[in-house]
C-alpha positions as CSV (number, residue, x, y, z in Angstrom):
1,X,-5.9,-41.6,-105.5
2,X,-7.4,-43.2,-102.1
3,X,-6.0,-44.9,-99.6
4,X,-6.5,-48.9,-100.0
5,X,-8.6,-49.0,-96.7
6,X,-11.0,-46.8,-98.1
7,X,-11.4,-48.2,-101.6
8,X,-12.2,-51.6,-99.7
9,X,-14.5,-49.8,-97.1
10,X,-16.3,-47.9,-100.5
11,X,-16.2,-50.8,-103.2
12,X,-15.3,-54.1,-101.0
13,X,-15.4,-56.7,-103.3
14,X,-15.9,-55.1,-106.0
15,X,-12.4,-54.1,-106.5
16,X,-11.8,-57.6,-107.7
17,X,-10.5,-59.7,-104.4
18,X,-13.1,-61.3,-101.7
19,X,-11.2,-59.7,-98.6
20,X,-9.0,-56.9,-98.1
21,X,-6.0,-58.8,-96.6
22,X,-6.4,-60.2,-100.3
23,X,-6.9,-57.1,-101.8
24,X,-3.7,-56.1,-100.1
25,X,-2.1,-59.1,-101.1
26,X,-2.4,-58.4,-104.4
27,X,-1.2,-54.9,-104.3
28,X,1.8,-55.9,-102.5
29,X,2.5,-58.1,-105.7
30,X,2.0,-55.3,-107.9
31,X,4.1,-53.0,-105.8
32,X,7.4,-55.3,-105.3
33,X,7.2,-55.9,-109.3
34,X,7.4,-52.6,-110.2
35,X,10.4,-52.0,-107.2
36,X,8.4,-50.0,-105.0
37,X,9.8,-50.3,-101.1
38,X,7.7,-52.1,-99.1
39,X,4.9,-50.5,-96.7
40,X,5.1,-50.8,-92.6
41,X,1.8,-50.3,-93.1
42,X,0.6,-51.6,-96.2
43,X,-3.2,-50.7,-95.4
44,X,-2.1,-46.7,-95.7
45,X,-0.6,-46.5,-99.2
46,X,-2.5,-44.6,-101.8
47,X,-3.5,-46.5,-104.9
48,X,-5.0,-44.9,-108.3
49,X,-9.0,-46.3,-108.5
50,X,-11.0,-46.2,-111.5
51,X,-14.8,-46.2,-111.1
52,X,-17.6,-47.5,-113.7
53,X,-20.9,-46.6,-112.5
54,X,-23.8,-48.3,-114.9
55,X,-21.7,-50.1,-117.4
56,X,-23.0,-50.8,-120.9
57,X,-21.6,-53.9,-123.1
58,X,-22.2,-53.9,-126.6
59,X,-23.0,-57.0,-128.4
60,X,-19.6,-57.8,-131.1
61,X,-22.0,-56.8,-133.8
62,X,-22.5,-53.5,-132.3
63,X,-18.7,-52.9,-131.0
64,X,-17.2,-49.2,-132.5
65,X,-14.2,-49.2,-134.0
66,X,-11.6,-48.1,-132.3
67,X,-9.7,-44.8,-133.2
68,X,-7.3,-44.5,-136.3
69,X,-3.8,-45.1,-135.3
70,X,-4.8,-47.5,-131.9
71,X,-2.2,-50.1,-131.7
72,X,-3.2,-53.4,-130.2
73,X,-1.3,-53.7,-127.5
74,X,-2.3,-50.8,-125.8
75,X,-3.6,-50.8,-122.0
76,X,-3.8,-47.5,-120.5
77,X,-2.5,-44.0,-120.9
78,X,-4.0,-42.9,-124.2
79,X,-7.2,-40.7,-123.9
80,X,-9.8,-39.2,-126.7
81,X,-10.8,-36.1,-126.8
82,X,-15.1,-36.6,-126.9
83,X,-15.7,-32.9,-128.5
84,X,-14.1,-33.5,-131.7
85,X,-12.4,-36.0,-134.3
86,X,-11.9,-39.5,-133.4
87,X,-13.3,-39.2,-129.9
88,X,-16.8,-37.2,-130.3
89,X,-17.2,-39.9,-133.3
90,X,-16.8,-42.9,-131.4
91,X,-18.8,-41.1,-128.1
92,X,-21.5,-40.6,-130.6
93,X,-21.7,-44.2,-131.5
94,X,-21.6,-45.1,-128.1
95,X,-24.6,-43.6,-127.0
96,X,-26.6,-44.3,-130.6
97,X,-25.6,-48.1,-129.6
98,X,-26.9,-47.7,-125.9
99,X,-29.9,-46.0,-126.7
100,X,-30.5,-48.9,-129.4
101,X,-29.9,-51.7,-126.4
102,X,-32.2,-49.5,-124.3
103,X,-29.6,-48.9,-121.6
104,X,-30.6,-47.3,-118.4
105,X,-27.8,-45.2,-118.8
106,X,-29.5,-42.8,-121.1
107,X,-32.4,-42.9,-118.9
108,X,-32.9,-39.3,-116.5
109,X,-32.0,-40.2,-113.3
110,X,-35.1,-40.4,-111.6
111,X,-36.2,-43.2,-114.3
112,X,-32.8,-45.5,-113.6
113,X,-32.9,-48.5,-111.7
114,X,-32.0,-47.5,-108.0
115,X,-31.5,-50.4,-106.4
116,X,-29.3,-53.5,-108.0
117,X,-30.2,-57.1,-108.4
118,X,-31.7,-58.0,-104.8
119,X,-29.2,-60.0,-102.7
120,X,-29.7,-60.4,-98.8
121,X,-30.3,-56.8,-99.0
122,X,-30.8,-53.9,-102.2
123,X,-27.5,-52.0,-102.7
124,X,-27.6,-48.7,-103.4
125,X,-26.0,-48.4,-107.1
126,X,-23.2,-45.6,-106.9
127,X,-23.0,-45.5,-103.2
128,X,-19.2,-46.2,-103.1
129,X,-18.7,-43.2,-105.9
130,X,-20.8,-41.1,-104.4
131,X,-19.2,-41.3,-101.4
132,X,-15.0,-40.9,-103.2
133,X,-16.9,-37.8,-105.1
134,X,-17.6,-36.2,-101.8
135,X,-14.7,-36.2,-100.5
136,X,-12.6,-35.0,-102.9
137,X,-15.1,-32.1,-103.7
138,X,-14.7,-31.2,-100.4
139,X,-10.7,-31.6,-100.4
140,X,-11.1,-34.2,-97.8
141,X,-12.1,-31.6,-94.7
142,X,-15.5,-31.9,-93.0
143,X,-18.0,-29.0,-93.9
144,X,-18.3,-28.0,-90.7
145,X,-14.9,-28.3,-88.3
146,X,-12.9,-28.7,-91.1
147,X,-11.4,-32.0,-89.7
148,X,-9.2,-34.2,-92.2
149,X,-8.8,-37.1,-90.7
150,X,-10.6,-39.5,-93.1
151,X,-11.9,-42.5,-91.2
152,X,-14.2,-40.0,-89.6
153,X,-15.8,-38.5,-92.2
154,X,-18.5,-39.0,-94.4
155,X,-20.6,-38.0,-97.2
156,X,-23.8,-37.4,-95.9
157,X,-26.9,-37.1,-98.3
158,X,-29.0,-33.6,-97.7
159,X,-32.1,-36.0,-99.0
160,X,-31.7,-39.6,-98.0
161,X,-31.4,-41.6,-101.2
162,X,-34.2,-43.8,-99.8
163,X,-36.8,-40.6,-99.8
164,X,-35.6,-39.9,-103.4
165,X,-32.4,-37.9,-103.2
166,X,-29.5,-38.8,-105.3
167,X,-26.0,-39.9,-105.5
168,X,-25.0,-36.5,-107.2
169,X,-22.3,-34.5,-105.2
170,X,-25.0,-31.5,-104.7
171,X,-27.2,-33.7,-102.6
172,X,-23.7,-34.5,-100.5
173,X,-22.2,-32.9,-97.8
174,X,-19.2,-34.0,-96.0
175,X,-19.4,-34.1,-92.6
176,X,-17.5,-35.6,-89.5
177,X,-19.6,-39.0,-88.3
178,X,-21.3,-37.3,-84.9
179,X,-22.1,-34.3,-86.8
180,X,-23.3,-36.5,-89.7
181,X,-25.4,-38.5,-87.2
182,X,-27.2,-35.4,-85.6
183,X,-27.9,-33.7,-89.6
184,X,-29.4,-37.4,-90.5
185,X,-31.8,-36.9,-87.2
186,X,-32.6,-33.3,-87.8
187,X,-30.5,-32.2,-84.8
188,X,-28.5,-29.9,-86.9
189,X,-28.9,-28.4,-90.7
190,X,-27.5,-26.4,-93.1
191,X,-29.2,-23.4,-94.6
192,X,-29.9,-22.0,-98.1
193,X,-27.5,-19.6,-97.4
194,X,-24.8,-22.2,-96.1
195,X,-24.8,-21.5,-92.6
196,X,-24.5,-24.0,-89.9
197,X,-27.4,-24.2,-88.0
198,X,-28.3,-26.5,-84.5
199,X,-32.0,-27.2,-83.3
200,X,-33.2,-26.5,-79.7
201,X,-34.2,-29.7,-79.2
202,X,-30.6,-31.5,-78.7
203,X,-30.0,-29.5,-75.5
204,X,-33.8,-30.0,-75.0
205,X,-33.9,-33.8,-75.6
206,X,-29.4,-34.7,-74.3
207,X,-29.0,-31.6,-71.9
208,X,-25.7,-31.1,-73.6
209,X,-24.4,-29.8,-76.8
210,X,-22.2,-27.6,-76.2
211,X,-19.6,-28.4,-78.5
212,X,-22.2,-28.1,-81.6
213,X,-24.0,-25.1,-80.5
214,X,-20.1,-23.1,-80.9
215,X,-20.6,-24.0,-84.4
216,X,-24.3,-22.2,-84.5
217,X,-24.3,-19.8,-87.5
218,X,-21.1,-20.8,-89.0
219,X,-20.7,-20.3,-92.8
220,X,-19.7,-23.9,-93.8
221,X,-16.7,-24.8,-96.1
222,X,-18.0,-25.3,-99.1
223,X,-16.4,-26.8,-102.3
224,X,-14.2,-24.4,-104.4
225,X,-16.4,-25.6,-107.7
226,X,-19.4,-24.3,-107.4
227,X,-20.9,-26.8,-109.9
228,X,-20.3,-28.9,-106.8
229,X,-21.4,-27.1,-104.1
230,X,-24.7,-28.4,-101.9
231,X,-27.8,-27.8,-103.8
232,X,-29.8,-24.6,-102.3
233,X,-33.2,-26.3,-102.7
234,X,-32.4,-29.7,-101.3
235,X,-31.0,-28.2,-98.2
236,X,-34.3,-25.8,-97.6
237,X,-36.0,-29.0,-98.1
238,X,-33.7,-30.6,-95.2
239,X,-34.6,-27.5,-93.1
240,X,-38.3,-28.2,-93.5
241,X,-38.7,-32.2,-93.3
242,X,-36.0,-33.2,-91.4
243,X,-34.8,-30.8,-89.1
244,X,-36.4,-29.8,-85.7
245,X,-36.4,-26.0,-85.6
């Protein structure tokens, strides 16, 4: 669930409208057919997102068919499970399909397109996903203060995408915008060992600071699945080429 201000701030039009007050709009439909009250403020409301990163469409002669017992007419609410039975037999398929059609999907990471179809600028494919995975990883509290209040934060990337990091959470952290700012800049870092760390040279280069150099040597908050948690290596590699120690 995400508040509809920051599905359009993550996805804008790709969640199906060309503005938000149309995005909105449309919710508001949704919401007064199903007899939900209406919202004071209708920006604020939390509304369930589902995200497709990379999606791959078969051909009809390569379509899987569907499950035994899958009635026409349904929309949502029935899952598969992809381990055994019906499900791991059509996720087989799936990916014998993709790899036939050569989809990227299959391809390791560092082989997938990173950039989409060129517009007035390239957009960074998963941005918007990377950014929700963040922040629910991090139960929506910066790393750091452990602030909550969401238009300030962001996920911040430990190796900038455009020097070759990724959109996986382990190259994330989530940190309050200023603090975000100052890691991008090498002001501030996080060490190998998840401790907060601030650089000389902001009180050298601002003559201030004071308010981050409180926070010096601070274990951050870190997220409670450690499958998720910042990647050890990427961060040394923050504390050798970006920050100014």
């Amino acid at each position: 669930m995400l508040p509809a201000w920051l599905a359009w701030e993550s996805f804008g039009p790709k969640n199906g409208a060309a503005d938000f007050d149309e995005m909105r709009a449309r919710i508001e439909r949704y919401r007064r057919r199903n007899g939900a009250p209406a919202s004071q403020r209708p920006g604020d409301y939390s509304i369930g997102c589902i995200m497709v990163a990379s999606p791959v469409f078969f051909p009809e002669e390569l379509w899987v068919r569907e499950p035994k017992g899958w009635a026409p007419n349904i929309v949502r609410g029935r899952g598969e499970d992809l381990t055994q039975a019906e499900g791991l037999r059509i996720f087989a398929e799936c990916l014998d399909r993709a790899q036939h059609l050569g989809a990227p999907m299959l391809a390791a990471e560092s082989e997938a397109p990173r950039y989409g179809e060129p517009t007035l600028v390239a957009p960074r494919l998963g941005q918007g996903i990377f950014r929700v995975s963040v922040l629910d990883a991090y139960d929506r509290a910066c790393a750091v203060t452990g602030e909550h209040s969401l238009p300030v934060l962001e996920a911040a990337h430990i190796m900038p995408y455009a020097s070759g990091g990724t959109h996986q959470v382990t190259n994330g952290l989530l940190l309050r915008s200023d603090i975000h700012r100052l890691f991008d800049l090498g002001y501030v870092t996080v060490t190998p060992e998840y401790r907060f760390n601030i650089s000389d040279a902001l009180a050298e280069d601002f003559h201030n600071g004071r308010t981050y150099y409180a926070e010096r040597g601070k274990r951050v908050i870190l997220p409670k699945v450690e499958a998720m948690q910042p990647s050890r290596e990427l961060l040394a590699w923050h504390g050798e080429s970006v920050w100014r120690g």
